[in-house]
Each structure stands twice: as structure tokens, then as C-alpha cells.
C-alpha positions as CSV (number, residue, x, y, z in Angstrom):
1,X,202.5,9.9,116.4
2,X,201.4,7.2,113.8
3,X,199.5,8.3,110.7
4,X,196.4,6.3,111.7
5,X,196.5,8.1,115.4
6,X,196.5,11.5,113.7
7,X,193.8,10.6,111.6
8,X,191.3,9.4,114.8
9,X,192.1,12.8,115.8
10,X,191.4,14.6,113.0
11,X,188.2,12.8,113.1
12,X,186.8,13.4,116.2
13,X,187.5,17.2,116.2
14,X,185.6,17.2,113.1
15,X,182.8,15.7,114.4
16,X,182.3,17.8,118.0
17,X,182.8,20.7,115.2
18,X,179.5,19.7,113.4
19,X,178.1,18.7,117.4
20,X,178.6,22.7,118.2
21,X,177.2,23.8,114.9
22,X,174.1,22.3,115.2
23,X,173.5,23.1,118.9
24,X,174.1,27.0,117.9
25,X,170.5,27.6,116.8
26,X,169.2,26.9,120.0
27,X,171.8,29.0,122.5
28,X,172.4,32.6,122.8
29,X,175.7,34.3,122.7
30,X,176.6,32.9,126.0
31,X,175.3,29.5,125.2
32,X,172.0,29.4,127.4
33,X,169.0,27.7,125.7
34,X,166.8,29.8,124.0
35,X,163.0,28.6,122.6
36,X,162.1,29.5,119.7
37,X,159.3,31.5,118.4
38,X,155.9,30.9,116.9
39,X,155.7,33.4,113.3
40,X,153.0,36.0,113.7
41,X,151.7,38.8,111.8
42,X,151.4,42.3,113.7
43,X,148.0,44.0,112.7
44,X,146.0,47.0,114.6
45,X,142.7,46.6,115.3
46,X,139.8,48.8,116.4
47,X,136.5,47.9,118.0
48,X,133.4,47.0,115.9
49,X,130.8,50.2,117.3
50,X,127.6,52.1,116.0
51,X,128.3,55.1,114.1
52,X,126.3,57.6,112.2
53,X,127.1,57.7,108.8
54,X,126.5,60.5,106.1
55,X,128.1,61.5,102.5
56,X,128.5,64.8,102.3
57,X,127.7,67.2,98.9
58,X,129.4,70.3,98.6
59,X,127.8,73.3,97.0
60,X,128.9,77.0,95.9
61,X,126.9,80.2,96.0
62,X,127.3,84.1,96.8
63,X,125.9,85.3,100.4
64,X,122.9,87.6,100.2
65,X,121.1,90.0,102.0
66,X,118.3,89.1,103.5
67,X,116.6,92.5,102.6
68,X,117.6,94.9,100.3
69,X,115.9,97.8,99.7
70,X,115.9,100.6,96.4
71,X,115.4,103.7,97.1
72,X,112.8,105.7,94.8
73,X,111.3,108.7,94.9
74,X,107.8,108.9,94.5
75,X,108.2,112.3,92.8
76,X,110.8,114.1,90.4
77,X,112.5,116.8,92.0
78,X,115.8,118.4,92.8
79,X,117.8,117.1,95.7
80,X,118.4,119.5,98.6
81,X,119.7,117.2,101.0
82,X,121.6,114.0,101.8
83,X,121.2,112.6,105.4
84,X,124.1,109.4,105.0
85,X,126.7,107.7,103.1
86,X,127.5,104.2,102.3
87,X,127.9,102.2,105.5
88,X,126.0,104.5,107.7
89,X,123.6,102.8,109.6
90,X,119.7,103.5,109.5
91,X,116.6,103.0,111.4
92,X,113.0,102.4,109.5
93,X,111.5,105.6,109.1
94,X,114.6,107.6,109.4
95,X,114.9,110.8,107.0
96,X,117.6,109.5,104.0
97,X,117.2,112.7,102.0
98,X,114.8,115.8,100.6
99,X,114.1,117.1,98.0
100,X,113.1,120.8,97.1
101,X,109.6,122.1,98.2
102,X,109.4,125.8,96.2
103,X,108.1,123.8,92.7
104,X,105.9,122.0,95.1
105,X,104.3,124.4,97.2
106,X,103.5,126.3,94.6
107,X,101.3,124.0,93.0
108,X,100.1,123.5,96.3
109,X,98.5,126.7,96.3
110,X,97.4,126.3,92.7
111,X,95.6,123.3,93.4
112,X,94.2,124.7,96.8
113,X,92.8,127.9,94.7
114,X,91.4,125.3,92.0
115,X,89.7,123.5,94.8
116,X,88.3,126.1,96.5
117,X,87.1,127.9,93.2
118,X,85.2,124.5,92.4
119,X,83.6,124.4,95.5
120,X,82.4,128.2,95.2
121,X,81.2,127.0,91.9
122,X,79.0,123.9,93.2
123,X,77.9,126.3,95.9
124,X,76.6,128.8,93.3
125,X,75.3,126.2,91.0
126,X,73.2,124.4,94.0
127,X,71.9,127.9,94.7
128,X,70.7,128.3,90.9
129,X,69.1,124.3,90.6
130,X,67.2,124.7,94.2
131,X,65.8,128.3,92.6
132,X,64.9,126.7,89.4
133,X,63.0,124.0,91.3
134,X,61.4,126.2,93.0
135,X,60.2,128.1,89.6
136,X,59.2,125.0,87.6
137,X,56.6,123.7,90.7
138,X,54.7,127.7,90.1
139,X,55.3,126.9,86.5
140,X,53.9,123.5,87.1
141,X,50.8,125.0,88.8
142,X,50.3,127.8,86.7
143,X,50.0,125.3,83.6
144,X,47.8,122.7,85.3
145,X,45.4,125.6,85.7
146,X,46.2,127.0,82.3
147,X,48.1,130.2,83.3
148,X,51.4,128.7,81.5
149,X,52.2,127.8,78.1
150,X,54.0,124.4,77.6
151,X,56.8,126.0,76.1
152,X,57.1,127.8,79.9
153,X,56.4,124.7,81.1
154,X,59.1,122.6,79.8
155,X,62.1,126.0,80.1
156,X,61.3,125.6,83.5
157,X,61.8,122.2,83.8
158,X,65.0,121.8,82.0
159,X,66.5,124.9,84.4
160,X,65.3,122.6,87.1
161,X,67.7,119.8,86.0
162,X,70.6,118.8,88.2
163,X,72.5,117.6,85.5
164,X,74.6,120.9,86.2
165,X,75.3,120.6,89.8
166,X,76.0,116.7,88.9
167,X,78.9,118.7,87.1
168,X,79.6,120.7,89.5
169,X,80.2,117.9,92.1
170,X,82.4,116.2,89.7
171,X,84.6,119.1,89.4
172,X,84.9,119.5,93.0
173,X,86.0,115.7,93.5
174,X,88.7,116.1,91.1
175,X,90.0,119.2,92.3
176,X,90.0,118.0,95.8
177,X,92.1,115.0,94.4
178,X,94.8,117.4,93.1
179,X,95.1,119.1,95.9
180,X,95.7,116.1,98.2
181,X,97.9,114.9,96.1
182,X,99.9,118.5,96.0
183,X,99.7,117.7,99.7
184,X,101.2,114.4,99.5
185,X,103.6,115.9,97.2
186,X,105.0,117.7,99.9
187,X,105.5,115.0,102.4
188,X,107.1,112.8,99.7
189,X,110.0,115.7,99.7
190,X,111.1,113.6,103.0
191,X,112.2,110.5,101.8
192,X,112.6,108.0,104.7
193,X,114.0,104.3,105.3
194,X,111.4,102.1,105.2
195,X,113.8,99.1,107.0
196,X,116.7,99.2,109.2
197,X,120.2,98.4,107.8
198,X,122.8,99.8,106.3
199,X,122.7,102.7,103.3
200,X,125.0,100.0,100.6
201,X,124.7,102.3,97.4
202,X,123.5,106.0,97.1
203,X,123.2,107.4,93.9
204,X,122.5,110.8,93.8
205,X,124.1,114.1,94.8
206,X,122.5,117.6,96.2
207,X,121.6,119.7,93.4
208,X,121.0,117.2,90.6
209,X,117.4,115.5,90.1
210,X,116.1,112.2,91.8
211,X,113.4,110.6,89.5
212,X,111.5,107.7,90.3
213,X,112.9,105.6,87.3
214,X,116.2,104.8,89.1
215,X,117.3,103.6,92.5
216,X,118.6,107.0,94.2
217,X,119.8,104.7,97.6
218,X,120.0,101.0,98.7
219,X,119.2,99.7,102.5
220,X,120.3,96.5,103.0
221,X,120.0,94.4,106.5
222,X,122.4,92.0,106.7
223,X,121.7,90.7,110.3
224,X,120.4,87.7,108.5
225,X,121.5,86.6,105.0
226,X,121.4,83.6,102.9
227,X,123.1,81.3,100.2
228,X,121.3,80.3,97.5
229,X,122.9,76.8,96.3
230,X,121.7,75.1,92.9
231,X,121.0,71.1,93.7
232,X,121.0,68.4,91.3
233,X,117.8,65.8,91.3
234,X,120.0,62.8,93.4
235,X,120.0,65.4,96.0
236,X,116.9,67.4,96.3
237,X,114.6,64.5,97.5
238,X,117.3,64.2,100.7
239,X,117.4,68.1,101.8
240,X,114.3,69.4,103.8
241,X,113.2,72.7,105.1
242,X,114.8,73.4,108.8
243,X,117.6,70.8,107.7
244,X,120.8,72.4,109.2
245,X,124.0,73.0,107.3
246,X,128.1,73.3,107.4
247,X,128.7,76.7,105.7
248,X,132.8,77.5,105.1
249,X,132.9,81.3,104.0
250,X,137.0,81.3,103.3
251,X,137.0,85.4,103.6
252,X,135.6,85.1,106.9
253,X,138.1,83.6,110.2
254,X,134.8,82.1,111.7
255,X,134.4,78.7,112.7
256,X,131.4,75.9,112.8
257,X,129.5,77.9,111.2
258,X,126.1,76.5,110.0
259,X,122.6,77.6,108.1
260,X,119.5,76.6,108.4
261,X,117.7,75.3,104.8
262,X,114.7,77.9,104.7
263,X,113.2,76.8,101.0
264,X,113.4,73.7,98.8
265,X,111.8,74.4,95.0
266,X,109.9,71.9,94.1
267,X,110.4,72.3,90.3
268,X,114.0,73.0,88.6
269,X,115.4,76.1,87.0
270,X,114.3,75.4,83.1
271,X,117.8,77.5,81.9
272,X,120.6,75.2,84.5
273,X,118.3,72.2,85.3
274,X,119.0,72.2,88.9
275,X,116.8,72.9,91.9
276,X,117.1,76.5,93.6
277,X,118.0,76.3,97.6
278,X,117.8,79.0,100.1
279,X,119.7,78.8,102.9
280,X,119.8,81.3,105.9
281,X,122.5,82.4,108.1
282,X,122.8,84.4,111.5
283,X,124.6,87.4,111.0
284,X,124.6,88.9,114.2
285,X,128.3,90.0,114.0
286,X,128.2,91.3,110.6
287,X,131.1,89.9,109.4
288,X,129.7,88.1,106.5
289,X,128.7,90.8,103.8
290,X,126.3,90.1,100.6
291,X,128.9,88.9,97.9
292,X,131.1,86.8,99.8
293,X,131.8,83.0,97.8
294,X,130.5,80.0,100.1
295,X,130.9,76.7,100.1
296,X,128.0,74.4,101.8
297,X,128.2,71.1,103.0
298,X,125.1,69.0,103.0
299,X,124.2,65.4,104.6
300,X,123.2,62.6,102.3
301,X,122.2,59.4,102.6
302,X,122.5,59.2,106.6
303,X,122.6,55.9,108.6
304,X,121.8,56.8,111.7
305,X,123.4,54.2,114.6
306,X,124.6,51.5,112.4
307,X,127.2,48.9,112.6
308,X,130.5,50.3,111.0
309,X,134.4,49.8,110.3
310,X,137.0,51.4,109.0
311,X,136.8,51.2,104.8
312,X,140.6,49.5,104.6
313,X,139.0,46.8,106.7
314,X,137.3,45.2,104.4
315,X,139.2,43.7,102.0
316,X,137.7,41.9,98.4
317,X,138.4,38.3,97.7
318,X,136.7,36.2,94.6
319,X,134.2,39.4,94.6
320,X,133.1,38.7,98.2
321,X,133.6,41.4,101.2
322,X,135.8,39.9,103.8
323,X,137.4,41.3,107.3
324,X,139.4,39.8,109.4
325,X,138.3,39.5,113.5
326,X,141.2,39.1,116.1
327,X,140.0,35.5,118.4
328,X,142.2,34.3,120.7
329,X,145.2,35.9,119.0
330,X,144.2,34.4,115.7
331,X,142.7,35.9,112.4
332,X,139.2,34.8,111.9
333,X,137.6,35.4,108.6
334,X,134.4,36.9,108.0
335,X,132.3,37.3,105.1
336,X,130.2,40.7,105.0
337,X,127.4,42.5,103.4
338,X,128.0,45.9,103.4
339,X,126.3,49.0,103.0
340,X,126.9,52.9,102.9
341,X,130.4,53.5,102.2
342,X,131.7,57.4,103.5
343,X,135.5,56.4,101.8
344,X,136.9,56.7,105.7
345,X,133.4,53.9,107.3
346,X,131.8,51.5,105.7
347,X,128.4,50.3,106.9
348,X,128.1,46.3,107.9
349,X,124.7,45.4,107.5
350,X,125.5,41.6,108.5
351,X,128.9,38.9,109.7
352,X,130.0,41.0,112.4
353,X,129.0,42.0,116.1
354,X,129.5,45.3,118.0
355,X,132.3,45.2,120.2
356,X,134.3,42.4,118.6
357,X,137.4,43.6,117.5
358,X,138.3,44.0,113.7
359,X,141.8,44.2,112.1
360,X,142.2,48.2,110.1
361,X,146.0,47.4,109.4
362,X,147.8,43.9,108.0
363,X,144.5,42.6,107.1
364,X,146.1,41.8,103.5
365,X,149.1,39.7,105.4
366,X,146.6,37.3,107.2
367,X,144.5,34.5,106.6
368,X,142.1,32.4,108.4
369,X,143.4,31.0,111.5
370,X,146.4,32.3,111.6
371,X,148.5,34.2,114.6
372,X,148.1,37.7,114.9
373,X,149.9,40.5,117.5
374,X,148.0,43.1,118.2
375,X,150.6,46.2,117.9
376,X,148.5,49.0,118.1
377,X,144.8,49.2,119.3
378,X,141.7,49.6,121.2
């Protein structure tokens, strides 16, 4: 072969080389056509809807009884008997403890005698004062008529006084009072409950003295207790009586469980400058005890049914709020006023329409007009 011949060759296999190169883009593995595809950006999306949204302040406090009573004597004596112990249960008006009556019921007597001496006495003394009257109105006569002296005259009419049995009276008043009170004295040897609940604290032991200067027992009922929370001034103006509560009690393995706002003070605590709360709680289990920690949730600024998205949707751009709305398979940009912010929703108070459907995810890969797949969504 000539060395011009071998060059045409050369040639021509060069060029159906750079033929098969070229056509390679468009033909799979086995050489069959294959058309290529328009660039897109996968996003997931979620539908525009109405939400309630609410921030949400968290508060601590200790749980409290809702009643809890001290027990005091209303007399000093010595302790004869103890009817419970911490944790026993009690019903109002059940006997806690006694005390000795043989001090007592002596001065019962002593006071009885007293009384009855006094009224022996105004008994007497009446007897005297209606006999003296009865002499000064002769002695009266007798010196109208001249039989009397004025000196006879006026003895009679000062024995006639009832200054006396005014004295006597007195003394029987007071005497009765001591007695009644020895009396009461002896019914106060029974000291009872004056609530139902539970004996929390008893302080005393038989034998040794109960005064009425320190707590010798203390009922609590803890069917119902409360939290009382501290709130600062952004809050108190959005909390109301009846306003119910998320209460988390992290000793406790109960669930959902929620309080009901019973007070709101209308003036702050002058030594922490907050605003005292109280908050009550069923009990009915009795598994929360006074002293447990809490933590209570409260609702703020709520937006009741209002337009929202997902925070991440809404992007900023040249300090304007933007999201992105999925049209026909194409990102379409939307400029937003926004409102209430939660951190997970964001309220849109205008530039978008319930049910449309807005991009949570690739939102920062798009731009106006441009294809979007939908990859995950509603």
C-alpha cells in the first residue's frame, strides 16, 4: 500500500472515532437514545393550614397542701394519750389525743364550791336588802310623823341600799364564769381533728406536757394541693383565674397532668418583684405530697386559628421574609409579613393562602421560577 493510501485511512478512522465520541452522550450502554434531563431541585413541602399558636413560660415552685392544720391545745396539761402517728389517716372531729383530767377536775370542784358559795351569798344578801327596805319605809313613816330621828332616818336608808347585792351579783357572774370555764377545761382534755387528712407531724409524747405555745400535731389534706409560681410583669397581664395549666412533677410517673390557676395578685412581692400565683391540682390519688419540685408550663401570647408554616420556611433576603410556594412544579416566591414566631410555627399574617403548598426543606437552593421535585410531602 502507497504512503498516501495509508494516510486516507488513517484519516477516516480518525474521524468515525470523533463521529462515535460525540454520539456517546446521547446512548446508553447498549447504544439506544436516551433524552436528557431538565435540572431540578428536590424540596419537601407541607400544606399552608390554620394552627393555634402559643409560647410557652416555664415556672418552678414546691407543691402544697391545700390545708394544713397545727395542732394546739387550748390548755397546758400532761399528755395521757396518743390516738395516731404520722401517716395515719383522720376524720374531722376524730379524738387525736388527751390529756390528764385529775388537775382539772379538781379545780372543777373548786370552782363549783366558789360558785355555789357566791350564790348562797347573793341569796343571803337579797334576804338582808329586801328586810332593810322593809325597815327604812316604817322608819320613813315614823319620821314623817315625827316618831324618828333623822339620824334613824338616814341608817335606815343606807341599810336599804342595793349597792351590796349589786356586789353580790357581780360575784356570782364571775364565779359562774370560772366554773364554766373549769367545765370547758375538761372537754378540752379531748383534743379532736378539726379537718380530715392525714396526721404529717406530731410532736409530743405521753407523759410530757402539751402547751398551747407550740404545734403538738399537724393535719394536712392533700386531696387537693397547689403550686405557687412567682410571675414576672410580661406575663401576669396574659394568665387569668380558671386558666388551665401543664404541670410536670419529675418525682411523680403521671402523665398530662394539669392545674387550674385559682389566684392572680394583682400587686408584686416588694422583696422578689414578681407576682404570686396559685395554682391548684387534683390529688385524688395522692401521689403528689406537699414538697415535691414542679415545673409549670403556661400559654402566652395565643393565636387562636391563624395562618402558619413551619419557621425554616421562611427564609430572609435584603431584610424581607420570603417562602417559597410549589406552582406547577416551579418555585414561586413570596414575600410575607409575619407574626408570632413559636421557634417550630411562625404566624403569616399576609402573601400566602391556606392550602397552597409551601417548601420546609431546599428552600435555600431555589429561586423564583425555577423546577422543583417534590421528594417528600403532603
Amino acid at each position: 500500500m502507497s504512503k498516501k493510501l495509508s494516510l486516507i485511512v488513517v484519516i477516516l478512522l480518525l474521524s468515525i472515532g470523533v463521529l462515535v465520541g460525540c454520539g456517546s452522550d446521547n446512548k446508553d450502554t447498549e447504544g439506544n437514545s436516551v433524552k436528557k434531563e431538565e435540572n431540578y431541585t428536590p424540596v419537601n413541602v407541607e400544606d399552608v393550614k390554620k394552627k393555634t399558636l402559643f409560647n410557652v413560660s416555664t415556672f418552678s415552685g414546691k407543691i402544697k397542701a391545700d390545708k394544713e392544720v397545727m395542732i394546739l391545745p387550748k390548755i397546758v396539761g400532761k399528755v395521757e394519750s396518743i390516738k395516731g402517728e404520722v401517716g395515719d389517716k383522720v376524720n374531722k372531729g376524730d379524738i387525736l389525743f388527751t390529756l390528764e383530767k385529775d388537775d382539772i377536775q379538781k379545780k372543777v370542784k373548786q370552782a363549783k364550791v366558789a360558785y355555789e358559795g357566791a350564790k348562797a351569798n347573793f341569796e343571803l344578801t337579797k334576804e338582808k336588802i329586801d328586810n332593810a327596805q322593809k325597815n327604812f319605809q316604817r322608819t320613813k313613816e315614823l319620821y314623817e310623823q315625827g316618831a324618828a330621828t333623822k339620824a334613824q332616818y338616814e341608817q335606815a336608808k343606807i341599810a336599804a341600799s342595793n349597792n351590796s347585792l349589786e356586789a353580790a351579783k357581780t360575784q356570782v357572774e364571775q364565779a359562774k364564769v370560772t366554773y364554766q370555764q373549769a367545765l370547758d377545761a375538761i372537754d378540752n382534755t379531748n383534743i379532736s381533728s378539726p379537718i380530715s387528712g392525714v396526721i404529717s407531724m406530731v410532736n409530743i409524747e405521753e407523759g410530757e406536757f402539751a402547751t398551747n405555745t407550740q404545734p403538738s400535731m399537724t393535719i394536712v389534706n392533700a386531696n387537693k394541693v397547689y403550686v405557687e409560681i412567682n410571675v414576672t410583669e410580661d406575663i401576669i397581664n396574659e394568665i387569668y383565674k380558671g386558666m388551665e395549666v401543664n404541670i410536670d412533677i419529675p418525682s411523680v410517673p403521671l402523665k398530662d397532668v394539669t392545674g387550674k390557676i385559682n389566684t392572680v395578685s394583682p400587686s408584686v412581692n416588694q422583696r422578689i418583684q414578681l407576682y404570686p400565683v396559685k395554682i391548684y391540682v387534683d390529688n385524688e390519688n395522692g401521689k403528689i405530697k406537699p414538697g415535691m419540685f414542679s415545673k409549670v408550663d403556661i400559654k402566652t401570647n395565643v393565636r387562636e386559628d391563624v395562618i402558619s408554616v413551619k419557621s425554616e420556611a421562611v427564609v430572609k433576603d435584603e431584610g424581607e421574609d420570603i417562602i417559597y410556594i410549589v406552582e406547577e412544579n416551579r418555585a414561586v416566591r413570596r414575600k410575607v409579613k409575619t407574626g408570632l414566631d413559636t421557634g417550630e410555627y411562625i404566624e403569616i399574617v399576609e402573601g400566602v393562602n391556606e392550602g397552597e403548598k409551601v417548601i420546609v426543606k431546599g428552600q435555600n437552593y431555589t429561586d423564583e421560577g425555577e423546577k422543583v421535585k417534590i421528594i417528600r410531602g403532603e
